[in-house]
C-alpha positions as CSV (number, residue, x, y, z in Angstrom):
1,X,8.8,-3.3,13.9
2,X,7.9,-5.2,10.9
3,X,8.8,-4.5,7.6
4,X,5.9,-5.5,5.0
5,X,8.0,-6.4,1.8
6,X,5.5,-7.2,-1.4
7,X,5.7,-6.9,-5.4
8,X,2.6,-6.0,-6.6
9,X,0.8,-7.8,-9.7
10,X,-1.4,-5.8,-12.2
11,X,0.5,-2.1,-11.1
12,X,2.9,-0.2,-12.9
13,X,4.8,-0.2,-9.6
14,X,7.5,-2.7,-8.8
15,X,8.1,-3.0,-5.8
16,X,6.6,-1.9,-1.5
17,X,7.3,-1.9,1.6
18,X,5.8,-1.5,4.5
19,X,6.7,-0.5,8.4
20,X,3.8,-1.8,10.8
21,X,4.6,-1.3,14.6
22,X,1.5,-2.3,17.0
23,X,-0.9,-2.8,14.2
24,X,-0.2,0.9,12.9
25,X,1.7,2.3,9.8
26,X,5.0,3.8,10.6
27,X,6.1,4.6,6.9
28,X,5.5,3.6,3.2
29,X,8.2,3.2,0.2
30,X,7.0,2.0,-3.5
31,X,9.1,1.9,-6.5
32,X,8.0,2.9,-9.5
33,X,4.2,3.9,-10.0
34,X,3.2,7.7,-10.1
35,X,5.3,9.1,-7.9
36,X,3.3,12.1,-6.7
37,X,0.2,10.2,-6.3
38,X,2.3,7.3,-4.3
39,X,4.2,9.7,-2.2
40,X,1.0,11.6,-1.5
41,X,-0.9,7.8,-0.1
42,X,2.4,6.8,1.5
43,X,2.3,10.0,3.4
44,X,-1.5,9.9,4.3
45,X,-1.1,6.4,5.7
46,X,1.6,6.9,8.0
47,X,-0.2,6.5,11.3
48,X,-2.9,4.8,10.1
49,X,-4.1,1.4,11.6
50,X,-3.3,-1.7,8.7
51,X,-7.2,-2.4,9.2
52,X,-8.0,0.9,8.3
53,X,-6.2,1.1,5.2
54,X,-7.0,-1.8,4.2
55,X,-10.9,-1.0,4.6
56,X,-10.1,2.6,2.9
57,X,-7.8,1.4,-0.3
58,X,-9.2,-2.5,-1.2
59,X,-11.5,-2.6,-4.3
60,X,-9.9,0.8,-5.5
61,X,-9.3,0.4,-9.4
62,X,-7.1,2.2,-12.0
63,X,-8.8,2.7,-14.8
64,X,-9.8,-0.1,-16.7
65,X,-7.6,-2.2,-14.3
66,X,-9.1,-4.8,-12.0
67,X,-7.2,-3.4,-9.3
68,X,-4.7,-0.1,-8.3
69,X,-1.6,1.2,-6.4
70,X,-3.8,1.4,-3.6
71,X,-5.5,-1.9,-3.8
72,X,-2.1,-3.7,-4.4
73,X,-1.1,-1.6,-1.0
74,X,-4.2,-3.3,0.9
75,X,-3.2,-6.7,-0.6
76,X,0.7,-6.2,0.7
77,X,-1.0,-5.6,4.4
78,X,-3.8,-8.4,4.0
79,X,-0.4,-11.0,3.3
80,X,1.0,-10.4,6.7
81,X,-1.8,-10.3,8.9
């Protein structure tokens, strides 16, 4: 199992992490950030294939912001493939 550790730039979260066994999400952890909203994604990607959510959440904005939660979660699996 690896463990996908990243701090995100641009968020109001602080800090992920990441469990990828075989290519597929085992579970998801982020500090700070909207919690409901985070917990609800971190739940949703749990079996999920890294190239899947990475094709699902990259490009996805917050507002005015050039980029999101999600998109910083894309960007934390794009750095270990």
């Amino acid at each position: 199992m690896q463990t996908i550790s990243y701090t995100p730039k641009g968020v109001c979260s602080r800090h992920m992490e990441i469990d990828v066994e075989d290519g597929v999400i085992q579970a998801v952890r982020v500090v700070g950030g909207c919690s409901g909203n985070l917990q609800g994604i971190s739940s949703l990607l749990v079996g999920m294939t890294t190239d899947e959510a990475i094709r699902r959440m990259e490009g996805i904005r917050c507002g005015v912001k050039p980029t999101s939660c999600p998109d910083q979660l894309s960007k934390a699996l794009k750095s270990a493939q």
